[in-house]
matplotlib code that plots the C-alpha trace (Angstrom):
import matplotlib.pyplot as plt

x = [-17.4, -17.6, -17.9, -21.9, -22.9, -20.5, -22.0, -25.3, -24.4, -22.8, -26.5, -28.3, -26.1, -27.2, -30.5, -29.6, -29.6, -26.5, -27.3, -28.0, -25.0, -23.1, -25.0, -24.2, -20.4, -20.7, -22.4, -19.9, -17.0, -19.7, -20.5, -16.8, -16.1, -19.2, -17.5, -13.9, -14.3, -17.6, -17.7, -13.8, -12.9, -10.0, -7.3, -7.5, -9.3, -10.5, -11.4, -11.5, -9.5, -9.2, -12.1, -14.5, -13.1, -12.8, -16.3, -15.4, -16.7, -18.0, -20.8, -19.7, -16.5, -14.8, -13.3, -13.5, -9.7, -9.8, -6.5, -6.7, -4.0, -3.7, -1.4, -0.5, 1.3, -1.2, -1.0, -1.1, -4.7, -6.0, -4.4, -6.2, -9.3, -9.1, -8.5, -10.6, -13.4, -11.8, -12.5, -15.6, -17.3, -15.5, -17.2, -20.5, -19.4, -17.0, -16.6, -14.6, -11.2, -7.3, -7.4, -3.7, -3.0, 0.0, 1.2, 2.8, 6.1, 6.5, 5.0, 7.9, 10.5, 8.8, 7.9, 11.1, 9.7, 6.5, 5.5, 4.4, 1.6, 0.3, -0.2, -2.0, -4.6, -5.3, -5.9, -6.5, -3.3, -1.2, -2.8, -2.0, 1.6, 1.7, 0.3, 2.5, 6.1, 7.2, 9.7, 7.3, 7.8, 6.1, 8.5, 7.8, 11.6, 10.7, 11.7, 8.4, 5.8, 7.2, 6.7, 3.0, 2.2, 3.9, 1.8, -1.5, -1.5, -0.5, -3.8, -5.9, -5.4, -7.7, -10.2, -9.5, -9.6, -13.3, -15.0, -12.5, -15.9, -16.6, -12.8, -12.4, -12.8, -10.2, -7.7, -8.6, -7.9, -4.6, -3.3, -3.8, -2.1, 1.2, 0.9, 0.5, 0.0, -3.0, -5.1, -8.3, -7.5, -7.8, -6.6, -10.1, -9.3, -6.3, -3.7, -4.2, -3.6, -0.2, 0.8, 0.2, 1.9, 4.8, 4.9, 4.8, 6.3, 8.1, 9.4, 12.9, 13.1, 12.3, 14.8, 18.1, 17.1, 19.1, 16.2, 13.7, 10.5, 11.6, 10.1, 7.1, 6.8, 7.0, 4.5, 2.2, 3.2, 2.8, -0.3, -1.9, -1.6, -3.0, -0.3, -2.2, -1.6, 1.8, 2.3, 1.7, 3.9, 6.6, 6.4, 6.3, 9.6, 11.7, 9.9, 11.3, 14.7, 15.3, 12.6, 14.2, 16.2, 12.6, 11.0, 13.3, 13.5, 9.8, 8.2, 10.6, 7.6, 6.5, 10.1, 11.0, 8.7, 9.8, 13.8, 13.4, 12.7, 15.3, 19.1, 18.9, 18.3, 22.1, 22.4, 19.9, 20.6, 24.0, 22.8, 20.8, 23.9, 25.8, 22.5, 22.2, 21.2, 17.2, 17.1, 17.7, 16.5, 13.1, 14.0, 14.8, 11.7, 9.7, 11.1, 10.2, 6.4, 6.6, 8.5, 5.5, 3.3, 4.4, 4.7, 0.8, 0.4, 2.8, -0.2, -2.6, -0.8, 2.4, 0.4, 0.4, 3.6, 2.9, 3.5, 6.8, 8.2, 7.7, 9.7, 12.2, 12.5, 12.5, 15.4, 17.6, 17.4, 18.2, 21.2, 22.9, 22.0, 23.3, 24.7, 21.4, 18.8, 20.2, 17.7, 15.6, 17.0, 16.6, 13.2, 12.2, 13.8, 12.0, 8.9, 10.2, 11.5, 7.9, 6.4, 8.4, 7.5, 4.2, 3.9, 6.2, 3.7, 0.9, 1.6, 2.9, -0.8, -2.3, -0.3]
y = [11.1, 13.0, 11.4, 12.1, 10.7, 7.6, 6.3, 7.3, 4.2, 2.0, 2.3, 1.4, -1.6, -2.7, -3.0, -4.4, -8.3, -9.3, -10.5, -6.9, -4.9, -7.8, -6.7, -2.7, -3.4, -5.9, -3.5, -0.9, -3.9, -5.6, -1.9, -1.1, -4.4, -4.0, -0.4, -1.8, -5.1, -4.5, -0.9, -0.1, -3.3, -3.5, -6.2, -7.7, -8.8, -6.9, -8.4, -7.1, -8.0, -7.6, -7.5, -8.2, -11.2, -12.8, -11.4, -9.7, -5.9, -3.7, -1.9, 2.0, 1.0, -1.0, 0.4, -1.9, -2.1, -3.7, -5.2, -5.1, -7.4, -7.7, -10.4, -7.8, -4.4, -1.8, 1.4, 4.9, 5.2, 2.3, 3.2, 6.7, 4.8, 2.5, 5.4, 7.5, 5.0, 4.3, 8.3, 8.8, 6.0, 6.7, 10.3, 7.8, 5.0, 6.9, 3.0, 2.5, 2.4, 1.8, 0.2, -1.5, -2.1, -4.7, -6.2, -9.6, -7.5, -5.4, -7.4, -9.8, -7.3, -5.8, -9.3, -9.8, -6.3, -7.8, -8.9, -12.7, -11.7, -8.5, -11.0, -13.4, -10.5, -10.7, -14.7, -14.2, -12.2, -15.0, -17.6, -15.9, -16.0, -18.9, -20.5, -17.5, -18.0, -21.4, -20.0, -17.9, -18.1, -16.5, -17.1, -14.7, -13.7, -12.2, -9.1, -9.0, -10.1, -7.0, -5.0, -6.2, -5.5, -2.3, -1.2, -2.5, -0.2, 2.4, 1.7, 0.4, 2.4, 5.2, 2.8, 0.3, 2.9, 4.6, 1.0, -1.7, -4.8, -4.2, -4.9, -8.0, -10.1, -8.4, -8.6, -12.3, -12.9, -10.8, -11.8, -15.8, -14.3, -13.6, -16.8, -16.3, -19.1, -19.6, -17.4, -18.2, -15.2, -12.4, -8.5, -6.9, -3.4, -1.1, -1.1, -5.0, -5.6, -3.3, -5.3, -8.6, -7.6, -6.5, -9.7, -11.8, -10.1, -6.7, -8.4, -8.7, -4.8, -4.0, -6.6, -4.6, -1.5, 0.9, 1.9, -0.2, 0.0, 2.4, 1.0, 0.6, 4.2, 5.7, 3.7, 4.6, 8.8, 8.1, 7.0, 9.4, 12.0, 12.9, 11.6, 12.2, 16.2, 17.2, 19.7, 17.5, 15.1, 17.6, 18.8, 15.2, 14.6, 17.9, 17.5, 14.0, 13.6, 10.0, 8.7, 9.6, 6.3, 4.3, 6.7, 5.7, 2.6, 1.8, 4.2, 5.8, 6.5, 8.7, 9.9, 11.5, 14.4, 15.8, 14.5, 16.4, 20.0, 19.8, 19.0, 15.7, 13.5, 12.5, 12.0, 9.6, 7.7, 7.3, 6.2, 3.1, 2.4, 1.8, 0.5, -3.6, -5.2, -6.5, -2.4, -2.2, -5.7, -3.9, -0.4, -3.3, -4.5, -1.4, -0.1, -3.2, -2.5, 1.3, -0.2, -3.1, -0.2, 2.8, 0.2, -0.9, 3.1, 3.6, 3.5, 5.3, 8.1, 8.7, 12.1, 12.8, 15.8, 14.6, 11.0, 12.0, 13.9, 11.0, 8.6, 11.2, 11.3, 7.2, 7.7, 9.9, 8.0, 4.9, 6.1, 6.0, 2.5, 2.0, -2.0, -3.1, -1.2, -1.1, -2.9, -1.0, 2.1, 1.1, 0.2, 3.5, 5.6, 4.5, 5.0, 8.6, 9.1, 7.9, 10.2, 13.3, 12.5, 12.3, 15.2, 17.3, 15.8, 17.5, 20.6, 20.8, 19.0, 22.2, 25.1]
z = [2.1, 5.1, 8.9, 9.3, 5.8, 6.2, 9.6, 7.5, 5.2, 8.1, 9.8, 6.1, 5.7, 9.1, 7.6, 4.4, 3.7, 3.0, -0.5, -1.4, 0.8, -1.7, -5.1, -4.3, -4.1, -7.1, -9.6, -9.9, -10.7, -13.2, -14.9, -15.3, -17.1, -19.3, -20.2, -20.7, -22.5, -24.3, -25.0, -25.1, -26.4, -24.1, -23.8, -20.4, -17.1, -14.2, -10.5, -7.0, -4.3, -0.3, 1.8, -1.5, -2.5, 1.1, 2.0, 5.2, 3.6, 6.2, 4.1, 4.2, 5.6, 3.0, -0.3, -3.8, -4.2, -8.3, -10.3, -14.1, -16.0, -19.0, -20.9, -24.1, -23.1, -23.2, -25.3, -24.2, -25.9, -23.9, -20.4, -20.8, -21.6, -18.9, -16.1, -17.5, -17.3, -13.4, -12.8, -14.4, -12.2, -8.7, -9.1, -9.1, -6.7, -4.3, -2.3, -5.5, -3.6, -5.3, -9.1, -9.4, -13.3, -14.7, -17.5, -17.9, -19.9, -17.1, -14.5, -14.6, -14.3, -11.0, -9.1, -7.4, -5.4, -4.2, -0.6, -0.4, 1.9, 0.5, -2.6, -0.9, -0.4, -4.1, -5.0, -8.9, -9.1, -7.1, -9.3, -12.4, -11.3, -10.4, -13.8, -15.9, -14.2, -13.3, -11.3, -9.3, -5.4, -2.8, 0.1, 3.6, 5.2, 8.6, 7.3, 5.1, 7.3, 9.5, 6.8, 6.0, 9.6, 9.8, 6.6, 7.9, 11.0, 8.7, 6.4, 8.9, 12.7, 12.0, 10.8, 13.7, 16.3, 15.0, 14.9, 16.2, 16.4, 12.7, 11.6, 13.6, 10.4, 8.7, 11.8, 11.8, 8.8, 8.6, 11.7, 9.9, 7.1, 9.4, 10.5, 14.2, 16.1, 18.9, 17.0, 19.7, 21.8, 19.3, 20.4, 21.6, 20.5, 19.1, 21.1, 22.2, 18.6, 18.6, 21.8, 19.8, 16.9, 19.5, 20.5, 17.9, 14.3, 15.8, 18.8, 17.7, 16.7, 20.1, 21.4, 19.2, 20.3, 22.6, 24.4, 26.8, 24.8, 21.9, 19.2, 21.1, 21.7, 17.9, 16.9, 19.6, 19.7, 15.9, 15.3, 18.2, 15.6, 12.1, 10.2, 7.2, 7.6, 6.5, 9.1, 11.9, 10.4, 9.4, 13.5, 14.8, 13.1, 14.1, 17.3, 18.3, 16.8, 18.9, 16.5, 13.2, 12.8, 13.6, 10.8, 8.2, 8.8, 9.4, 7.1, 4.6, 2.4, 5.2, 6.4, 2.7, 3.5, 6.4, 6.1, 2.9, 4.9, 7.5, 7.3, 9.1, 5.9, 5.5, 9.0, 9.6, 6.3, 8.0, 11.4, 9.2, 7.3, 10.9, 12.6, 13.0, 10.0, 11.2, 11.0, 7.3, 6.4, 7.9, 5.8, 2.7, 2.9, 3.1, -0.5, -1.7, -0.6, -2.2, -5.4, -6.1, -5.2, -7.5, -10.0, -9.6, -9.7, -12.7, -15.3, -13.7, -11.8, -14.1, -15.7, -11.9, -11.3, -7.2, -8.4, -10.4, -7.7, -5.3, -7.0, -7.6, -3.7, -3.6, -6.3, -4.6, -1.6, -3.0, -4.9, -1.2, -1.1, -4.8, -4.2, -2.6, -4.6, -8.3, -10.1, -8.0, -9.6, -12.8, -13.0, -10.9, -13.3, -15.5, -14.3, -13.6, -17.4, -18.3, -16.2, -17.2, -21.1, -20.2, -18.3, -21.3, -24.2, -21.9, -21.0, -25.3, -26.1, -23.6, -24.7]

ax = plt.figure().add_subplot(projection="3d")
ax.plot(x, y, z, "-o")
ax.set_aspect("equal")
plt.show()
């Protein structure tokens, strides 16, 4: 949706009772389940999550983020079905935003990889857990709740920055989420979030660091740029070396890309090995959060070669790390084996 036609929407939802800005979001969930349990016959159950469930949606803003779970292991047939019905009806209802799918088989094997907070964001999933696995916990180390925070900006700062007022709900409730204390005072726009979350969950990074404010500074030169773009995040990278060990750590999701183009990748990996240990409890954390999410991907993207080639980069970077990451490992290679039969069975199917 372009910029023009999305303020188009904002300005209809301002006119809109709530009742009905709540109906438009509703029916594409309610015609999907009709078309997987009724029509597909499908194993399973599909809700939304985020901003939906907790009624903060900013009509035109918000996406419909979904989770399907289903308790049986799904074929290939049905996962085909089910994202191909996904597909069909995003083309239709563009709001539709990310579907996550799991299975209680492989769902167990992944848990250990998920963030406590990121699943409090998604109520039916947590309860399901928590009535499935009796051993089910969703502690918070530090570690993770600067990881959450680290991930919302990432999501969230263009968003924040075009219309800060109609996100205050959802920095409400995440900032309640991190468990911040003295919550009456809330950030008033961007960057007096970024200080608040410097203060109160990053604080301690900043604290280790060699340099007065470091930390401080990649996020903010950062986020000033279109991140999104590979180029300018390629040129952000070779263009401010002193920021390499904060990239990897922080984002290594984002880091693989341009580490991967230059010949800086096994130096930096080596300046986190020697770096103090909140540095790669952070970087710990972080491939936990892209493990639980390529996992919630796995079913729905693994025909994807972009996909594939992405773990393949989480892979190789891991296998430096092999005594803290190998069930990590493990379960990413298989997601990459799966992906590479997929892919082969294809491109055999096509030719």
């Amino acid at each position: 949706m372009s910029s023009w036609s999305q303020e188009f929407v904002v300005l209809i939802g301002k006119i809109l009772p709530e009742k009905i800005q709540r109906f438009l979001y509703l029916l594409p969930v309610l015609i999907l389940r009709w078309r997987l349990f009724s029509v597909k016959k499908l194993n399973g159950q599909l809700w939304y999550r985020n901003s939906l469930f907790f009624g903060d949606v900013v009509f035109g803003y918000s996406d419909i983020d979904l989770t399907f779970y289903s308790s049986v292991e799904l074929s290939e047939k049905e996962r085909k079905q089910l994202m191909g019905e996904y597909h069909f009806w995003k083309k239709i209802f563009p709001h539709l935003g990310e579907l996550v799918v799991y299975d209680k088989k492989s769902l167990r094997k992944f848990l250990p990889f998920a963030n406590g907070i990121e699943l409090k964001r998604d109520p039916l999933l947590l309860e399901t857990l928590e009535k499935t696995y009796e051993d089910f916990k969703d502690e918070v180390p530090l570690s993770d709740k600067m990881a959450f925070a680290l991930n919302w900006i990432k999501s969230d700062h263009h968003k924040l920055e075009t219309n800060y007022p109609l996100r205050f709900k959802k920095v409400r409730r995440f900032l309640t989420l991190l468990e911040i204390p003295e919550l009456e005072n809330l950030p008033e726009n961007t960057e007096s979030l970024l200080d608040y979350l410097h203060q109160n969950i990053w604080y301690q990074l900043s604290q280790i660091s060699k340099e007065e404010k470091a930390f401080e500074s990649f996020m903010r030169d950062l986020f000033s740029r279109n991140w999104h773009d590979p180029e300018t995040l390629n040129s952000f990278y070779i263009e401010n070396p002193h920021y390499h060990l904060w990239f990897l750590t922080c984002y290594p999701q984002l880091w693989l890309g341009p580490a991967t183009i230059t010949k800086c990748r096994k130096k930096d990996i080596e300046e986190l090995q020697n770096a103090p240990r909140l540095f790669f409890d952070v970087f710990k954390a972080q491939i936990h959060w892209e493990v639980w999410g390529l996992y919630g991907q796995w079913f729905g993207e693994w025909g994807d070669i972009n996909f594939v080639l992405h773990v393949e980069g989480v892979i190789e970077l891991l296998s430096h790390f092999p005594e803290d990451f190998s069930e990590a490992l493990s379960l990413l290679k298989v997601v990459k084996e799966s992906g590479d039969d997929f892919i082969a069975r294809e491109a055999k199917y096509v030719s």
